[in-house]
PDB file of N, CA, C and O in Angstrom:
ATOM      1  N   UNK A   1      92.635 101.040  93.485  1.00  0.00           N
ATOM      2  CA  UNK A   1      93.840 100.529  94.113  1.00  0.00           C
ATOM      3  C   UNK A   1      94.746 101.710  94.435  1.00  0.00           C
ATOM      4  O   UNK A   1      95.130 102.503  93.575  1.00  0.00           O
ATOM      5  N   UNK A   2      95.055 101.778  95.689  1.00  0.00           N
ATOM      6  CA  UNK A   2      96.470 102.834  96.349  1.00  0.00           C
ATOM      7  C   UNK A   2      97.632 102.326  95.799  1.00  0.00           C
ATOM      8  O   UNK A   2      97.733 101.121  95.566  1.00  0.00           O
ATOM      9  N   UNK A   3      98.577 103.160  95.551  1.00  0.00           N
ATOM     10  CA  UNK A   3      99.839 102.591  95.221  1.00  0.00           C
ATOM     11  C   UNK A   3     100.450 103.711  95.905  1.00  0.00           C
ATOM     12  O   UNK A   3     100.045 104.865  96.041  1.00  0.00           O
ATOM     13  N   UNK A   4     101.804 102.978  96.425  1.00  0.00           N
ATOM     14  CA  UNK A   4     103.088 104.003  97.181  1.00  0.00           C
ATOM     15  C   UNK A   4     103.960 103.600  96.752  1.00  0.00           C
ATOM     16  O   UNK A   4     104.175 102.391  96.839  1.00  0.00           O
ATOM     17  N   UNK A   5     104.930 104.549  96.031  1.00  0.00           N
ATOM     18  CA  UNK A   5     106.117 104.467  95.243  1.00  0.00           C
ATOM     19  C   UNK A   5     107.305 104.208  96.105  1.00  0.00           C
ATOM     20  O   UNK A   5     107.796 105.052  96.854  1.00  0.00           O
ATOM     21  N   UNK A   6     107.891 102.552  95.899  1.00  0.00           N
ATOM     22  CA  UNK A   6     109.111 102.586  96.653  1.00  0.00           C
ATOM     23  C   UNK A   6     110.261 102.230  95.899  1.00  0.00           C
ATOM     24  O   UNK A   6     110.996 101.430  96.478  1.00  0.00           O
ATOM     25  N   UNK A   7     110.574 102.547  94.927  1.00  0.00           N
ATOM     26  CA  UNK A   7     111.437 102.386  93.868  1.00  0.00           C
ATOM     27  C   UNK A   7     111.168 103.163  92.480  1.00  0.00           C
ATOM     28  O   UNK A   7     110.033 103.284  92.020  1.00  0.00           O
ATOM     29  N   UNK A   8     112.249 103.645  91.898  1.00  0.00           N
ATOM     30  CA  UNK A   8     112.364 104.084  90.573  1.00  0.00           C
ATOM     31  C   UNK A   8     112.245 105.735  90.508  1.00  0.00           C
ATOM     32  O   UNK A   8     112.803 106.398  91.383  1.00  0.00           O
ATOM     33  N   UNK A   9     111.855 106.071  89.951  1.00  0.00           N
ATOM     34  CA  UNK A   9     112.099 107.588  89.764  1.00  0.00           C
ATOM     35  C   UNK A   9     113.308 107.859  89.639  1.00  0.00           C
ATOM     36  O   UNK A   9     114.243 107.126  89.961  1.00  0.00           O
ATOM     37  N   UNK A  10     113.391 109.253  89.019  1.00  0.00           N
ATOM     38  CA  UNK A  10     114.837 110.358  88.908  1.00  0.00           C
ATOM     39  C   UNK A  10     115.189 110.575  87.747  1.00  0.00           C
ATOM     40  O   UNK A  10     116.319 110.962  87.450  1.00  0.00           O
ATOM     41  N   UNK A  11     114.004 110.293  86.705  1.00  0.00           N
ATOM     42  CA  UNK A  11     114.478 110.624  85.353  1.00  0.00           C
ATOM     43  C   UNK A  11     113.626 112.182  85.320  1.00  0.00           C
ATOM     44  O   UNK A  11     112.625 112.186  86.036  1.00  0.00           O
ATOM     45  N   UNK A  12     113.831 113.106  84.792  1.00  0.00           N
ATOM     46  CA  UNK A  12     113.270 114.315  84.614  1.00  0.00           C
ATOM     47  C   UNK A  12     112.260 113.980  82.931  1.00  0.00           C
ATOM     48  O   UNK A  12     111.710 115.005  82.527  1.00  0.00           O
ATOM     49  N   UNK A  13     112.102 113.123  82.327  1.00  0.00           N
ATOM     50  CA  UNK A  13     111.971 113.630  81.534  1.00  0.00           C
ATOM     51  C   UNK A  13     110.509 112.177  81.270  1.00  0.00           C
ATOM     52  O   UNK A  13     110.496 111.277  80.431  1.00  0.00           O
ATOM     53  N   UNK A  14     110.086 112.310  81.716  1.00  0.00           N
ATOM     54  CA  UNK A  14     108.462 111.551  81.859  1.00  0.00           C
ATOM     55  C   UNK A  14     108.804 110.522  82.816  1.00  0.00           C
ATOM     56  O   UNK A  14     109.730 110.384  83.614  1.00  0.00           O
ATOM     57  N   UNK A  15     107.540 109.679  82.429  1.00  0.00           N
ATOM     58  CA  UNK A  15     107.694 108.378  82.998  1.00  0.00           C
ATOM     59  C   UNK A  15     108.520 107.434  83.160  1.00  0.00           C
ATOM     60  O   UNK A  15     108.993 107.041  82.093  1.00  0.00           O
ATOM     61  N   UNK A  16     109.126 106.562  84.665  1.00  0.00           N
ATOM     62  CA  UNK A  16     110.184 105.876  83.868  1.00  0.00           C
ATOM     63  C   UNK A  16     109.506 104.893  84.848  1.00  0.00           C
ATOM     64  O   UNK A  16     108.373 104.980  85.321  1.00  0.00           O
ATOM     65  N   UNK A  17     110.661 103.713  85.101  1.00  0.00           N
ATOM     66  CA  UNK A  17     110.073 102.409  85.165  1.00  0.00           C
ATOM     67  C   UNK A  17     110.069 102.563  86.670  1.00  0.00           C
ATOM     68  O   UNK A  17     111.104 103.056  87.119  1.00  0.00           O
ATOM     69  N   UNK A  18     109.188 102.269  87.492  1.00  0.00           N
ATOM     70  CA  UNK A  18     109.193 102.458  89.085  1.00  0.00           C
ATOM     71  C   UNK A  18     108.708 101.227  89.961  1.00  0.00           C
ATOM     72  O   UNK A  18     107.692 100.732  89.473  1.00  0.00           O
ATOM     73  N   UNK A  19     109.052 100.723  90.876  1.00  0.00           N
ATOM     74  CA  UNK A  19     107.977  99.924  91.792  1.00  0.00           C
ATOM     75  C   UNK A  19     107.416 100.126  92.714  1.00  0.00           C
ATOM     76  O   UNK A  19     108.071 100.679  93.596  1.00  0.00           O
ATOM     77  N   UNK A  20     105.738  99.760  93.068  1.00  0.00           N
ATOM     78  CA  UNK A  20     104.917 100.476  93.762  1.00  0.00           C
ATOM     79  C   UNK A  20     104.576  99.256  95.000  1.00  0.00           C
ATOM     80  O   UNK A  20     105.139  98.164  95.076  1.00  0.00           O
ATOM     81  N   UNK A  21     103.725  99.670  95.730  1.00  0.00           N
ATOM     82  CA  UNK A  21     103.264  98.570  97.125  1.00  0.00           C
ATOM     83  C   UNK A  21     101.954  99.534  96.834  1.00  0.00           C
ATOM     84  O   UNK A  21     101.842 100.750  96.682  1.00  0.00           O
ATOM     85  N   UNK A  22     100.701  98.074  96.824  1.00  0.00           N
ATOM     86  CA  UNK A  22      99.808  98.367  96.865  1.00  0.00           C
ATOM     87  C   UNK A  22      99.524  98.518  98.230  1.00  0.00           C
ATOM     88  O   UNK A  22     100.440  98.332  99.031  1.00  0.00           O
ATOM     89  N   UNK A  23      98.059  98.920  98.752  1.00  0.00           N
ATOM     90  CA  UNK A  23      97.718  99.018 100.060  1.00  0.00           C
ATOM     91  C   UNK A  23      97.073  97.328 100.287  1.00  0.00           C
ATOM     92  O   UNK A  23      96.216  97.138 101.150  1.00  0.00           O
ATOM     93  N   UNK A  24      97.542  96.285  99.504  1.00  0.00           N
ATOM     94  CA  UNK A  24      96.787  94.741  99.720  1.00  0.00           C
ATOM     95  C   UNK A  24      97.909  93.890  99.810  1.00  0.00           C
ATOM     96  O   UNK A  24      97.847  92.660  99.793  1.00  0.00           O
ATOM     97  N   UNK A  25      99.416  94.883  99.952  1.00  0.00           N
ATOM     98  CA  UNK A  25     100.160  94.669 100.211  1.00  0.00           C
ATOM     99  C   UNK A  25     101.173  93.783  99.033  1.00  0.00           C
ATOM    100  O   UNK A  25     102.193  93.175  99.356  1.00  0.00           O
ATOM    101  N   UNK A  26     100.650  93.869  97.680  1.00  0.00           N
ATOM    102  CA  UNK A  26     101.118  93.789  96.922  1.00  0.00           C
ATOM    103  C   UNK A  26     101.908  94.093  95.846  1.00  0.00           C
ATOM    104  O   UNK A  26     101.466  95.180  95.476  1.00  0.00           O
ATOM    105  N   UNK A  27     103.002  93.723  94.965  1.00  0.00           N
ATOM    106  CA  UNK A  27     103.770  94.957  94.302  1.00  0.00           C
ATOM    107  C   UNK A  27     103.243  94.803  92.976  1.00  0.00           C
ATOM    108  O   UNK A  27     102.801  93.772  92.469  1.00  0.00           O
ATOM    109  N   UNK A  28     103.348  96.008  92.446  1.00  0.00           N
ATOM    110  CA  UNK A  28     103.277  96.691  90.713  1.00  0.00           C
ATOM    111  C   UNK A  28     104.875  97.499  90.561  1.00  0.00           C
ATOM    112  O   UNK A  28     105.563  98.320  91.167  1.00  0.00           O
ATOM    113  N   UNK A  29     104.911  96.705  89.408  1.00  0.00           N
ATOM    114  CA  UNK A  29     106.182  97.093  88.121  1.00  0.00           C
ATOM    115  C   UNK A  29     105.806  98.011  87.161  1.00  0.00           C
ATOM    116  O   UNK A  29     104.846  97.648  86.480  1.00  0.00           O
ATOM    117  N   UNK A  30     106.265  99.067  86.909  1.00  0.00           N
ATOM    118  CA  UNK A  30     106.425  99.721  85.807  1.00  0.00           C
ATOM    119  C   UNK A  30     107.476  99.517  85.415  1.00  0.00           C
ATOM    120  O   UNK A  30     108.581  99.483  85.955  1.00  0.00           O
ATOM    121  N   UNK A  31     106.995  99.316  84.049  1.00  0.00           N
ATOM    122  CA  UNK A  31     108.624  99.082  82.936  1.00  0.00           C
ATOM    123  C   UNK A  31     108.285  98.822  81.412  1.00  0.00           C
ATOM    124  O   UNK A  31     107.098  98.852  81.090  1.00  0.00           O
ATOM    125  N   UNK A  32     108.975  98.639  80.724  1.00  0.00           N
ATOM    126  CA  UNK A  32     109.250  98.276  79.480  1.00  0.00           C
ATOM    127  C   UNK A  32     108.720  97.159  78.787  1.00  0.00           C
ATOM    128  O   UNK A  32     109.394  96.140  78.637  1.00  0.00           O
ATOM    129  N   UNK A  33     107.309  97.296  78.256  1.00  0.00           N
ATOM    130  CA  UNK A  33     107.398  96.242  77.216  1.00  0.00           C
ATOM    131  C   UNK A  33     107.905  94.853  76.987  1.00  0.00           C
ATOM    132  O   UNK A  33     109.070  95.142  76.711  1.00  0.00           O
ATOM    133  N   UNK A  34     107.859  93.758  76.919  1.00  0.00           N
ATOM    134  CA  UNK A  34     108.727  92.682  76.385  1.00  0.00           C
ATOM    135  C   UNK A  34     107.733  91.774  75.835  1.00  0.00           C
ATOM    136  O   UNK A  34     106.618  91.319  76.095  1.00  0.00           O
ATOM    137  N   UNK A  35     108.209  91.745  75.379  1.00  0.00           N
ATOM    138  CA  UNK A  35     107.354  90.730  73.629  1.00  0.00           C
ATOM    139  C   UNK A  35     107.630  89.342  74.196  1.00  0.00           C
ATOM    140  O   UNK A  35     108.628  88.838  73.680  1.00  0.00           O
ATOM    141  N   UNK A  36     107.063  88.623  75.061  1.00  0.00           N
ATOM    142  CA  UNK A  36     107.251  87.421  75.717  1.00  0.00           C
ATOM    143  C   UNK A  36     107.417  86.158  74.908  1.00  0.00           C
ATOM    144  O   UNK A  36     108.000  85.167  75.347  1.00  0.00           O
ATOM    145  N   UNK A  37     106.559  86.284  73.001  1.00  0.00           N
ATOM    146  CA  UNK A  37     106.945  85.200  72.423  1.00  0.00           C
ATOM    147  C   UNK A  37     108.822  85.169  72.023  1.00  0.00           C
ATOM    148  O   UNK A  37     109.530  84.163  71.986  1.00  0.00           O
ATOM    149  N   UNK A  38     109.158  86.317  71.819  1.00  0.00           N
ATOM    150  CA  UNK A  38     110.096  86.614  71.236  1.00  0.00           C
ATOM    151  C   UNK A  38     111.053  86.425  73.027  1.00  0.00           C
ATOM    152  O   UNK A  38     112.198  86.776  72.740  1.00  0.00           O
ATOM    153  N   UNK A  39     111.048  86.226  73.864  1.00  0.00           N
ATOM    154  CA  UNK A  39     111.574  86.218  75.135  1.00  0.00           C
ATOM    155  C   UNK A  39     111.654  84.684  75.446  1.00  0.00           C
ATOM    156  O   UNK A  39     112.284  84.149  76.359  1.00  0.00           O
ATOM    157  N   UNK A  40     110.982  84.173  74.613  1.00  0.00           N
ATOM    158  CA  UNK A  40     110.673  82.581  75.367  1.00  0.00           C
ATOM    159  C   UNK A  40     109.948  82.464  76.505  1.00  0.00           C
ATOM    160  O   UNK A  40     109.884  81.487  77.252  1.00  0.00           O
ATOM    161  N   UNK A  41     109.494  83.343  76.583  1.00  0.00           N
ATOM    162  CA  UNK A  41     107.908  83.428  78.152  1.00  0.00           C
ATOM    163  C   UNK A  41     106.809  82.735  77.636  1.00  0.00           C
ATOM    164  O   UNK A  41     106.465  82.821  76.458  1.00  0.00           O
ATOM    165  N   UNK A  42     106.238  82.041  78.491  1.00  0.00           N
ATOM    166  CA  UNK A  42     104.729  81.397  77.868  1.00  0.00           C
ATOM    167  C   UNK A  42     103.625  82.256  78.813  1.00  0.00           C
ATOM    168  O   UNK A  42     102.955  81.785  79.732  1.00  0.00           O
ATOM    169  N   UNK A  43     103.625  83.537  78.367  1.00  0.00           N
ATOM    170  CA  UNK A  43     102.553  84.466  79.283  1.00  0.00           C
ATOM    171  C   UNK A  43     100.940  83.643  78.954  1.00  0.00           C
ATOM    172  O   UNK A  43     100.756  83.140  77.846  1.00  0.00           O
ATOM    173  N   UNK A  44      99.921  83.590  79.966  1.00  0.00           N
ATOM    174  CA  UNK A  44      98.825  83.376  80.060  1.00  0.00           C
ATOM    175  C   UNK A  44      98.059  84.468  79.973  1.00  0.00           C
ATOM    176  O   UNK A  44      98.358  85.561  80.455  1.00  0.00           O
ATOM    177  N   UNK A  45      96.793  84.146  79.202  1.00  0.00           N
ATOM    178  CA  UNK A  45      95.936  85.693  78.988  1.00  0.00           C
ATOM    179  C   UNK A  45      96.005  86.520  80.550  1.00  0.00           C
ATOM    180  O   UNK A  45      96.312  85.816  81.512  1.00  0.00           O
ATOM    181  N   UNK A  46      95.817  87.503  80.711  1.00  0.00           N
ATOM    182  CA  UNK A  46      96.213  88.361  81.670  1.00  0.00           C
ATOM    183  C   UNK A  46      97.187  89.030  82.217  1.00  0.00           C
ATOM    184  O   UNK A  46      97.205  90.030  82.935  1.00  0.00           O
ATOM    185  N   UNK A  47      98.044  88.311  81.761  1.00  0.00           N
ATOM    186  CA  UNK A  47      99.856  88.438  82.247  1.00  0.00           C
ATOM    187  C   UNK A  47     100.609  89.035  81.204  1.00  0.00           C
ATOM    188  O   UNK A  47     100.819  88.403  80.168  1.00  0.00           O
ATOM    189  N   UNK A  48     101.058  90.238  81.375  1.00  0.00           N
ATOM    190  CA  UNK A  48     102.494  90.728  80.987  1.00  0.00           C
ATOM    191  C   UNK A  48     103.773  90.836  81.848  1.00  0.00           C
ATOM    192  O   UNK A  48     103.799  91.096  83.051  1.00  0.00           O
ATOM    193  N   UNK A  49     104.877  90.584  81.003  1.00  0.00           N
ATOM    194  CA  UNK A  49     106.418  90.844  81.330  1.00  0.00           C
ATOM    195  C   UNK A  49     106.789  92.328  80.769  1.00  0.00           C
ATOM    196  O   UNK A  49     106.694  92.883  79.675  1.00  0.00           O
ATOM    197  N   UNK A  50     107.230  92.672  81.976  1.00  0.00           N
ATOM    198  CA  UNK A  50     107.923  94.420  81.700  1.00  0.00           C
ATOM    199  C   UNK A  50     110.102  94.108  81.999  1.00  0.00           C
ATOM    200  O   UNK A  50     110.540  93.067  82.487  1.00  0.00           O
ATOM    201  N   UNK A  51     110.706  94.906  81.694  1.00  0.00           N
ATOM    202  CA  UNK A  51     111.419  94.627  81.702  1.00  0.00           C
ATOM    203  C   UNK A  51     112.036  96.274  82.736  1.00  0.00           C
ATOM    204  O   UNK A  51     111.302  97.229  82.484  1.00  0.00           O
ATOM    205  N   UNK A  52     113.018  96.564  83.598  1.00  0.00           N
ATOM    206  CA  UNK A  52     113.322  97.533  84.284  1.00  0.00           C
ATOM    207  C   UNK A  52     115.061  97.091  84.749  1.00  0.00           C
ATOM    208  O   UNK A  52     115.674  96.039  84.567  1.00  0.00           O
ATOM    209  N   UNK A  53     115.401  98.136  85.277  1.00  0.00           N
ATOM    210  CA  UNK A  53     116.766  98.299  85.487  1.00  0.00           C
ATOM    211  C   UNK A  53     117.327  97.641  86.771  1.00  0.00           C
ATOM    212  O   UNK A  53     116.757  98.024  87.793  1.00  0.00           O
ATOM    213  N   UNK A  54     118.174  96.868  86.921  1.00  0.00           N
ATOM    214  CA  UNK A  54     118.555  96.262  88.097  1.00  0.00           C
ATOM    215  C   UNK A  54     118.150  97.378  89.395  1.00  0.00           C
ATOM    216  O   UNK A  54     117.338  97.411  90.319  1.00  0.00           O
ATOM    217  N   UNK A  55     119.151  98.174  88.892  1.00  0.00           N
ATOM    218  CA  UNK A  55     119.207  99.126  90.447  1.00  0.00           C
ATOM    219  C   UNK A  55     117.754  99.664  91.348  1.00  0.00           C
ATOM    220  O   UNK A  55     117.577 100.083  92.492  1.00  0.00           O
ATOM    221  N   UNK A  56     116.950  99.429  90.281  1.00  0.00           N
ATOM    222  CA  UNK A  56     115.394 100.292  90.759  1.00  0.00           C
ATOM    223  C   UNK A  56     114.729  99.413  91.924  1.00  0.00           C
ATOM    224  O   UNK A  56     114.242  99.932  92.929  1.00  0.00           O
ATOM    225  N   UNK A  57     114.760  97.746  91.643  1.00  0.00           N
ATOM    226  CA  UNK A  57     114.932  96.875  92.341  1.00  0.00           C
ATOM    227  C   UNK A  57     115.194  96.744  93.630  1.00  0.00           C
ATOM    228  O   UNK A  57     114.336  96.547  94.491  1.00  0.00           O
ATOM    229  N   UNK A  58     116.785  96.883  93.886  1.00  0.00           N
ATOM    230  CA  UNK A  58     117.934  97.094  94.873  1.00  0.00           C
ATOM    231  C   UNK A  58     117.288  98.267  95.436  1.00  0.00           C
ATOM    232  O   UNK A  58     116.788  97.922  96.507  1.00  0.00           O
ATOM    233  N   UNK A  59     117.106  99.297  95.242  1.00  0.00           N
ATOM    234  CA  UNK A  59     116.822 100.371  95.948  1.00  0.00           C
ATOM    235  C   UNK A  59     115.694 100.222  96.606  1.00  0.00           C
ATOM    236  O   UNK A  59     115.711 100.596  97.779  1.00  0.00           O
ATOM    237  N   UNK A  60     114.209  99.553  95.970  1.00  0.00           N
ATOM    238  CA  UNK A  60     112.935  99.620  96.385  1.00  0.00           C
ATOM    239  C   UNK A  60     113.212  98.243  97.552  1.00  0.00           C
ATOM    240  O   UNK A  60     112.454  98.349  98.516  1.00  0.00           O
ATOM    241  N   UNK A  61     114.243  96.871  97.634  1.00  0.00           N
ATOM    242  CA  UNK A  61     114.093  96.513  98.498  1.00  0.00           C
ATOM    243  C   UNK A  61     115.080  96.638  99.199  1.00  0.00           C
ATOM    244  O   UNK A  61     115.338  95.670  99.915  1.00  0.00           O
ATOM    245  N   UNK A  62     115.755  97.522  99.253  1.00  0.00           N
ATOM    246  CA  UNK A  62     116.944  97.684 100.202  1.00  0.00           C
ATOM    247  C   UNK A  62     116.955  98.971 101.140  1.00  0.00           C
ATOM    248  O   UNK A  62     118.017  99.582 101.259  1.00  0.00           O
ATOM    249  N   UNK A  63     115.914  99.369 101.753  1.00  0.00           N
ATOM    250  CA  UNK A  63     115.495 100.535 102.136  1.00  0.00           C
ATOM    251  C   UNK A  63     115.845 100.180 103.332  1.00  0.00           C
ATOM    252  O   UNK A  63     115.684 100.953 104.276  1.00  0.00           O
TER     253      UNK A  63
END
């Protein structure tokens, strides 16, 4: 899978939470962890919840 980064970055200091556009024209989240029982999410095997910063969002669709 291609990914093109259209959101997140600008931390200097590793990885941070970003959003990507696949080439199938689909998006990927990087982010944070979230413990979905403890969230009240009813995730299905396959599925995780990440958690990321408003603005990374705003920026990746407000281009």
């Amino acid at each position: 899978m291609k990914l093109r980064q259209i959101g997140g970055s600008g931390c200097g200091n590793g990885p941070c939470p970003a959003v990507y556009e696949t080439e199938n024209g689909t998006i990927v989240v990087q982010g944070f962890d979230v413990d979905g029982d403890k969230a009240g999410l009813n995730l299905p095997p396959g599925e995780s919840a990440v958690e990321i910063p408003r603005y990374i969002l705003e920026r990746a669709f407000n281009q």
